[in-house]
C-alpha positions as CSV (number, residue, x, y, z in Angstrom):
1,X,82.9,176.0,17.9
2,X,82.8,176.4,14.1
3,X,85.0,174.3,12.2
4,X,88.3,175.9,10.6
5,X,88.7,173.9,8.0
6,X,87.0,173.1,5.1
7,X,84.0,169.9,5.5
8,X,85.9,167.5,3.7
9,X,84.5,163.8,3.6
10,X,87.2,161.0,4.6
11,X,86.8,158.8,1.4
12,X,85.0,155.4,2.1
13,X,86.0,152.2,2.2
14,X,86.0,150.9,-1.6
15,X,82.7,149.2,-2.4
16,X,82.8,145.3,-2.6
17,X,83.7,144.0,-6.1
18,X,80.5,143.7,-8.1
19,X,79.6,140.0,-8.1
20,X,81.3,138.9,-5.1
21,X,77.4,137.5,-3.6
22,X,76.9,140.2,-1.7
23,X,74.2,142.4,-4.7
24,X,76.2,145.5,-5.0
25,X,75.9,147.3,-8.5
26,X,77.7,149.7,-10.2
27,X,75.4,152.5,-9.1
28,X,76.3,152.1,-6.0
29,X,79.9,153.3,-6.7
30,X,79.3,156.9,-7.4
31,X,77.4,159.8,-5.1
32,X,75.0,162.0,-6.9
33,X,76.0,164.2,-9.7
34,X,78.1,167.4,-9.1
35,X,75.5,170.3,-8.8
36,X,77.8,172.2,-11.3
37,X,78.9,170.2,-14.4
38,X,76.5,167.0,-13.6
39,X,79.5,164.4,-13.5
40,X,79.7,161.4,-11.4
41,X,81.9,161.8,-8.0
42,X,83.2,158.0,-7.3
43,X,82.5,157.1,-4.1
44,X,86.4,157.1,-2.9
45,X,86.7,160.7,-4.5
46,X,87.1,163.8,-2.4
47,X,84.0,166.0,-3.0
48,X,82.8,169.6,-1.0
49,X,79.1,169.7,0.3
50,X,76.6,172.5,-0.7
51,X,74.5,174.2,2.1
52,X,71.6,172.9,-0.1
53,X,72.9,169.7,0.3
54,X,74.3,169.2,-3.0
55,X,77.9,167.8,-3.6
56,X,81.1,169.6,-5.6
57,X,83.3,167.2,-8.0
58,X,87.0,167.3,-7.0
59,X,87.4,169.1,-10.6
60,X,85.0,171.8,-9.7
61,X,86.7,172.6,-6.5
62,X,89.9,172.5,-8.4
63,X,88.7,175.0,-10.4
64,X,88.8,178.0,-7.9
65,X,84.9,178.6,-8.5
66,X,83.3,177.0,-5.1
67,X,85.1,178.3,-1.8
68,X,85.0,176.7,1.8
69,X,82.8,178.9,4.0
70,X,85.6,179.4,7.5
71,X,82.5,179.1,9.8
72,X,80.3,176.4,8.8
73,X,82.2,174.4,6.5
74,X,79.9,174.2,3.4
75,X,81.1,175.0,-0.2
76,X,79.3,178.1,-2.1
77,X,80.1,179.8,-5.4
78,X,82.9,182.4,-5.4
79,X,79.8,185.0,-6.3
80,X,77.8,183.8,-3.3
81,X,80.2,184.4,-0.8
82,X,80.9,187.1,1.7
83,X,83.9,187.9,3.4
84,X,84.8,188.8,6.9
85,X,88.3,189.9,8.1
86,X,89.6,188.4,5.3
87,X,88.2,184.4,5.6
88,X,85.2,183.6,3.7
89,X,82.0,183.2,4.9
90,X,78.3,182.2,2.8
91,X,76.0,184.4,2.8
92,X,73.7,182.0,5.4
93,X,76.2,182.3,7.8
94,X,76.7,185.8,7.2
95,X,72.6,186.7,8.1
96,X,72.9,184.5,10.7
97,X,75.5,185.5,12.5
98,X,77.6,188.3,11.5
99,X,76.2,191.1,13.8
100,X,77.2,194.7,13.5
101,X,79.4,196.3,16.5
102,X,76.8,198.7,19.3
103,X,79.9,201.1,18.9
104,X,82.1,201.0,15.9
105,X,79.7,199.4,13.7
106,X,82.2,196.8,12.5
107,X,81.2,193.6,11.4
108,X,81.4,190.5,14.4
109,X,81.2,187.0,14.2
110,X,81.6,184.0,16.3
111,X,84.6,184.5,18.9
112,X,84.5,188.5,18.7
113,X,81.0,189.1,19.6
114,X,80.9,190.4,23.3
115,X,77.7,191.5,25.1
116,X,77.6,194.4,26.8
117,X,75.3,194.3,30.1
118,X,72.4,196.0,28.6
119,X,72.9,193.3,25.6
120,X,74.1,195.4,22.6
121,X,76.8,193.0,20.6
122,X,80.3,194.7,20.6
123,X,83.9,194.4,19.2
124,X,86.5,193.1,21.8
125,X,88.0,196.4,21.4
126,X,85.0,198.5,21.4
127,X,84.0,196.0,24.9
128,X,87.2,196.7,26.4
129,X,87.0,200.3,25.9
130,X,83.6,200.8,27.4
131,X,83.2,197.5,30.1
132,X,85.7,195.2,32.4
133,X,85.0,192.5,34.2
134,X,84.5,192.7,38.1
135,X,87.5,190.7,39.9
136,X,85.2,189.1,42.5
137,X,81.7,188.3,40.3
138,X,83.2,188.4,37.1
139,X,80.2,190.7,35.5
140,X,81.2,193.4,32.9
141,X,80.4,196.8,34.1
142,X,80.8,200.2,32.4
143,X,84.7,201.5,33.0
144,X,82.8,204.8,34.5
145,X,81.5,202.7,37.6
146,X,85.5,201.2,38.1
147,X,85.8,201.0,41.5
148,X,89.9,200.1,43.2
149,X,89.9,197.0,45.5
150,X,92.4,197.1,48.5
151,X,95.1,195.4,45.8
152,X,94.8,197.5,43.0
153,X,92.2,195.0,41.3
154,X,88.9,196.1,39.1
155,X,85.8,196.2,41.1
156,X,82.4,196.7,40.3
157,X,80.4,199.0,43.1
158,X,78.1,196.0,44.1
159,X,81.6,193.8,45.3
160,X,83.9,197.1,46.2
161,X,81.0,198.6,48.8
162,X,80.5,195.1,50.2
163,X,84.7,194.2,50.0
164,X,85.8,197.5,50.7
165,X,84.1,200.3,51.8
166,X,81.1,203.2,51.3
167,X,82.3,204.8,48.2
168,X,79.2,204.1,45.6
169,X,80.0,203.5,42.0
170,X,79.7,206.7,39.3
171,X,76.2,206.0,38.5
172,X,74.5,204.9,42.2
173,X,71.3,206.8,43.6
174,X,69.8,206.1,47.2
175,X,66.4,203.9,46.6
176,X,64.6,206.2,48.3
177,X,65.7,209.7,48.5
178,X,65.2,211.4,51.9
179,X,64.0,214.6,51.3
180,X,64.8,217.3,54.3
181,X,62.7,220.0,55.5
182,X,61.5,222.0,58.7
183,X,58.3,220.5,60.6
184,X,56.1,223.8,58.8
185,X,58.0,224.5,55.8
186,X,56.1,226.3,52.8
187,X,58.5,224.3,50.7
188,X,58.1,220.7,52.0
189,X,56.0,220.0,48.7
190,X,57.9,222.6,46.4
191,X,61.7,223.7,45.3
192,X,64.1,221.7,46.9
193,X,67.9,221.4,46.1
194,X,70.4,218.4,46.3
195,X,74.2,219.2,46.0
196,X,77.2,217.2,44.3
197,X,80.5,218.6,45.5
198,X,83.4,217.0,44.2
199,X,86.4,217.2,46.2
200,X,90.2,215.7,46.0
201,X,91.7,213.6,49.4
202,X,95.2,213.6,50.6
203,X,95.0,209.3,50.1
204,X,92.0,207.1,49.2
205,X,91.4,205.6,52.5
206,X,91.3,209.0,53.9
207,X,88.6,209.5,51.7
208,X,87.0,206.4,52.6
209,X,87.4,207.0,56.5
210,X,85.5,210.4,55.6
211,X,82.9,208.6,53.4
212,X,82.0,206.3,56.5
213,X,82.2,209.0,59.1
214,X,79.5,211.7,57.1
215,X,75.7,211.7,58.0
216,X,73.2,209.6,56.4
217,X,72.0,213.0,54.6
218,X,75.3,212.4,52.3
219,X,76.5,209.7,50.1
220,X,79.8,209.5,48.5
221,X,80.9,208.6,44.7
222,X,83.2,208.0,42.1
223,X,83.7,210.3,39.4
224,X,86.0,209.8,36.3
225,X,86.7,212.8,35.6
226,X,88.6,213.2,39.1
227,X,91.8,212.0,40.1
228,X,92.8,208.5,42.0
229,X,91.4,210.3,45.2
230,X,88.7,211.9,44.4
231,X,85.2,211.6,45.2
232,X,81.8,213.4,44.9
233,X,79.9,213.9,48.1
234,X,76.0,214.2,47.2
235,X,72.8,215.3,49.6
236,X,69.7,214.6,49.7
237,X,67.5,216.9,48.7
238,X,66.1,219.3,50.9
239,X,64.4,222.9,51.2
240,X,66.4,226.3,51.8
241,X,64.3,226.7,55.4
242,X,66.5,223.5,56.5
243,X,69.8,224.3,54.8
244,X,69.8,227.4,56.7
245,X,68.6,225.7,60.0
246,X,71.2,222.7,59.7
247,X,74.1,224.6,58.3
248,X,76.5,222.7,60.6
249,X,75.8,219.4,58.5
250,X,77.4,221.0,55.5
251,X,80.0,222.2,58.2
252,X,81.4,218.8,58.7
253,X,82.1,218.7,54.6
254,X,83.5,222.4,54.4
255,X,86.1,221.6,57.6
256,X,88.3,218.9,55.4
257,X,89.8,222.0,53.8
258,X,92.0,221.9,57.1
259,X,92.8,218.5,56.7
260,X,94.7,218.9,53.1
261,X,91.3,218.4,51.3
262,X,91.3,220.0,48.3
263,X,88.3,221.3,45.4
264,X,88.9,224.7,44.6
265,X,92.7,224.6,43.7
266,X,92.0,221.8,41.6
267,X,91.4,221.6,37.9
268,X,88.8,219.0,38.0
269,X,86.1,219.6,41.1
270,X,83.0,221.1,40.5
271,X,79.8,221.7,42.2
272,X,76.5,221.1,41.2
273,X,73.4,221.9,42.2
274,X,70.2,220.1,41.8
275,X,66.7,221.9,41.8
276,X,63.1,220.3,41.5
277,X,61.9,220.8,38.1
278,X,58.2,220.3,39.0
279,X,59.0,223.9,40.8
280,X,59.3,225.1,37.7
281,X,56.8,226.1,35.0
282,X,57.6,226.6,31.4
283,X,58.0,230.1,31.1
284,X,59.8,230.5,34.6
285,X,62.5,227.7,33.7
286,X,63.1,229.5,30.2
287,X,63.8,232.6,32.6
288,X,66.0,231.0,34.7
289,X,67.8,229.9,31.6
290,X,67.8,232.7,29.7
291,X,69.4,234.5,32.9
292,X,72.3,232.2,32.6
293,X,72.6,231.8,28.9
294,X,72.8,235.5,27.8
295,X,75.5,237.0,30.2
296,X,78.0,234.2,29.5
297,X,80.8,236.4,31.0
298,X,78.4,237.1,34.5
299,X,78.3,233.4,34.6
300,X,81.9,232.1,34.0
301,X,82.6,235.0,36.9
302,X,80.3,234.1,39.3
303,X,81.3,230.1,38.7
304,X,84.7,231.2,39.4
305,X,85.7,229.0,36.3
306,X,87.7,229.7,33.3
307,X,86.6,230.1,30.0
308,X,88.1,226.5,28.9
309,X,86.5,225.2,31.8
310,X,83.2,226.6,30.9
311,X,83.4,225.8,27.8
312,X,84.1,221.5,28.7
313,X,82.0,221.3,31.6
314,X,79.3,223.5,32.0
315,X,78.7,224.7,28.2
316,X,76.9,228.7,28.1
317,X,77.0,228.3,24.0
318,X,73.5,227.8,22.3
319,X,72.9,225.8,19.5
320,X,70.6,225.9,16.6
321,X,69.8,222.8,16.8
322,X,68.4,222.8,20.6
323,X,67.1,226.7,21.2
324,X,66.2,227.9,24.7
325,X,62.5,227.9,23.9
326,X,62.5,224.2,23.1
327,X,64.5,223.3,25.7
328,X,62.2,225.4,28.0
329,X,58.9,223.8,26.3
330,X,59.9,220.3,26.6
331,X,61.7,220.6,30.1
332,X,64.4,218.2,28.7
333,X,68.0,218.1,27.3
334,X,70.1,216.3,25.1
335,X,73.9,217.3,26.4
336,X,74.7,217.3,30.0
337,X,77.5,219.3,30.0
338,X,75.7,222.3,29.9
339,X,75.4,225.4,32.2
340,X,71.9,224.9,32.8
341,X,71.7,220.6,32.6
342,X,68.0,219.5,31.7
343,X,68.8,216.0,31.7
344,X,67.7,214.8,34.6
345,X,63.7,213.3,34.3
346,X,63.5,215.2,38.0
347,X,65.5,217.9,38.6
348,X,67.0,221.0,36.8
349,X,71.3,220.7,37.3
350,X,72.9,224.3,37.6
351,X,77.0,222.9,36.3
352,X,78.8,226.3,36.4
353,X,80.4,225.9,39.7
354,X,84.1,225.2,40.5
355,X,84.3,223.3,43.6
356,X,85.0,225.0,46.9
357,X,85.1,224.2,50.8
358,X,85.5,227.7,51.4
359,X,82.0,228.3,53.1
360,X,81.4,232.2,51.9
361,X,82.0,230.2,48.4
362,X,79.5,227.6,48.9
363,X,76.8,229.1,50.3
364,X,77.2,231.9,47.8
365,X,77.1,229.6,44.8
366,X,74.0,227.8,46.9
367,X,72.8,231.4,47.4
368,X,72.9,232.0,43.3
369,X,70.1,229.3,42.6
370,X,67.8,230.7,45.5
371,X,67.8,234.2,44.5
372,X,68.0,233.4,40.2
373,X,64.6,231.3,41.6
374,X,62.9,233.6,43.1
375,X,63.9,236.4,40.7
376,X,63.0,234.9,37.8
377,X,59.6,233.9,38.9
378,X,58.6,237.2,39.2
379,X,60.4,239.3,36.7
380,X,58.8,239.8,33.0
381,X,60.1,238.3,29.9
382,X,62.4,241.4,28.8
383,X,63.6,242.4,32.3
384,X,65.6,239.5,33.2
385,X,69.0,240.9,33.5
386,X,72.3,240.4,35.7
387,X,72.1,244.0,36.9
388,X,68.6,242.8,37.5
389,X,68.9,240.3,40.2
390,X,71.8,242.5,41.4
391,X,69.5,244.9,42.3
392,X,66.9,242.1,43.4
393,X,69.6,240.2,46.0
394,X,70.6,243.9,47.1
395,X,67.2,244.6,48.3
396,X,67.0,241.4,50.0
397,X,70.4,241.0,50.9
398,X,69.3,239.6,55.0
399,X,68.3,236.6,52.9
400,X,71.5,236.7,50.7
401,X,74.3,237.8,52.2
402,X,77.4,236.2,50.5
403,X,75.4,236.8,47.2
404,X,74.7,240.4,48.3
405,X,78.6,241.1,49.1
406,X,79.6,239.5,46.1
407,X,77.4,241.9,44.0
408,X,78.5,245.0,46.4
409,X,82.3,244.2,45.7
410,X,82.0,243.7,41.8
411,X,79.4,247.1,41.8
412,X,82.3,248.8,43.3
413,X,84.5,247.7,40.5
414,X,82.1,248.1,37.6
415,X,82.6,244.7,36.9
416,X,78.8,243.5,37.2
């Protein structure tokens, strides 16, 4: 630990008398010359040390001009010297080891430099913010993977699944994916889709119970954006031709609405929707967006959200900075919370949906992605339209039905 106060020699014992046999001379009575005004410092003086090495004369450091750095303990001029958090520090110390907080871009030093686990130096506040440290292995982890041990303690998902249960920290993926399709399918190579519905339990251990009793072809996570009970149940990705084959799977998920499970009615649950972007080429995916993007009101309808919920979760709102046709061209994104989410390096996220375990609801919103797919791959440039696929799904509405009956009811109403 640095010192906190100033390097101050004891004084020495006083030198012998000169003459008393044992050779010492006057010379040896005085240190070398103050580095500021050249005068002798007597041995039995008090004196401050340079970082160069040189020594201060008590009158010089009387003087106010020379200053104790608080983390080293050397003397430097008043000019020379920085300050942090009101002690002062030389201007060695300072490029040494002041840093500059990952997050707030304060100054650190010493004592109030924590590392984050990807090594970025923060402020305690900024650390504690952003990280805590696991209760079991002691490792900081980001406060979005928090996990709840059985007493109410901070967990990190590594300890929690091992101490208490299958519920994977916010930011786990399955090494590998499974992906699901039929023995023949034409898609087995092509468009799959992977589905994160969040969903609210009566009490965490139900949720737990329910998270160890689903089929390896779901996983279950935290989310902080839900309440104390809620988790996100995500698939593995597989092809529409097994979805519709294996609809009973999704059936075990859908029947906890009878068991005080709750998604819909809640403020927070969503559902989301994962396709393969290497479906997609350029022009198709800035169809599929454009689809989406310019009938804002046909998508905040269909998502069954509100417009503030739109607006914080599954943005429809373009801006200058990141048009369609870049986003299209580059098959990336910069802001997840977006209707259309291009953020992930292998799939293309569909946000808009409010979560439901009403099963018309969730195979409809399922249905949406399959038939803007298959729409927009074939449609020109100008023609995309809602009143488009509308008239698409209705002409194939055997492969669509809850899409098709949702369009037939809103037609009806003019509301389309």
């Amino acid at each position: 630990m640095p010192p906190n106060e100033p390097r101050i020699q004891p004084p020495p014992q006083p030198a012998p008398p000169v003459g008393d046999g044992t050779g010492a001379s006057p010379e040896d009575c005085y240190r070398n010359p103050c580095a500021d005004c050249g005068a002798r410092i007597p041995l039995w003086a008090r004196f401050g040390t340079l970082s160069s090495g040189g020594v201060i004369c008590p009158e010089c450091l009387a003087s106010g001009q020379y200053i104790c750095c608080r983390h080293c303990g050397d003397y430097g001029h008043a000019d020379d010297m920085s300050t942090y958090r009101g002690r002062a520090i030389c201007h060695d110390c300072a490029d040494q080891y002041v840093r500059e907080c990952y997050e707030c871009a304060e100054p650190i030093l010493g004592d109030d430099i924590w590392t984050s686990p990807d090594g970025e130096a923060l402020c305690r506040d900024c650390f504690r913010d952003t990280y805590f440290d696991c209760a079991i292995c002691g490792r900081a982890c980001s406060r979005d993977d928090r996990m709840e041990g059985r007493d109410g303690e901070s967990l990190c998902p590594d300890c929690h699944d091992r101490h208490c249960g299958p519920i994977r920290g916010h930011s786990y993926t399955p090494d590998p994916l499974v992906f699901h399709h039929l023995p023949r399918d034409p898609d087995r190579r092509g468009l799959h889709f992977g589905v994160e519905l969040e969903v609210e339990s009566p009490d965490i251990d139900d949720a737990r119970d329910v998270a160890r009793s689903l089929p390896d072809y779901f996983y279950c996570k935290t989310d902080g954006s839900l309440s104390h009970n809620g988790i996100e149940i995500v698939s593995h990705p597989a092809t529409w031709g097994w979805l519709r084959a294996n609809q009973d799977v999704w059936g075990q998920v859908l029947g906890l609405r009878r068991h005080r499970w709750r998604s819909y009615q809640t403020s927070t649950c969503g559902m989301h929707i994962h396709l393969t972007k290497r479906a997609f080429g350029r022009l198709h995916l800035y169809r599929f967006m454009s689809l989406f993007y310019g009938a804002p009101g046909w998508t905040r309808r269909i998502a069954g959200r509100r417009a503030c919920e739109i607006r914080d979760w599954a943005s429809t709102e373009l801006h200058r900075d990141a048009p369609l046709v870049r986003k299209a061209r580059d098959m990336r994104g910069e802001n997840r919370y977006t209707a259309v989410n291009l953020c992930p390096s292998r799939t293309v996220e569909l946000r808009i949906f409010k979560g439901t375990l009403s099963a018309t609801g969730f195979w409809r919103n399922l249905e949406v992605c399959r038939a803007a797919y298959l729409y927009t791959q074939s449609a020109g440039l100008r023609d995309v339209s809602v009143p488009g696929l509308a008239r698409w799904t209705m002409d194939n509405r055997k492969s669509f039905p809850n899409l098709s009956a949702w369009f037939a009811r809103r037609g009806q109403r003019g509301q389309i």
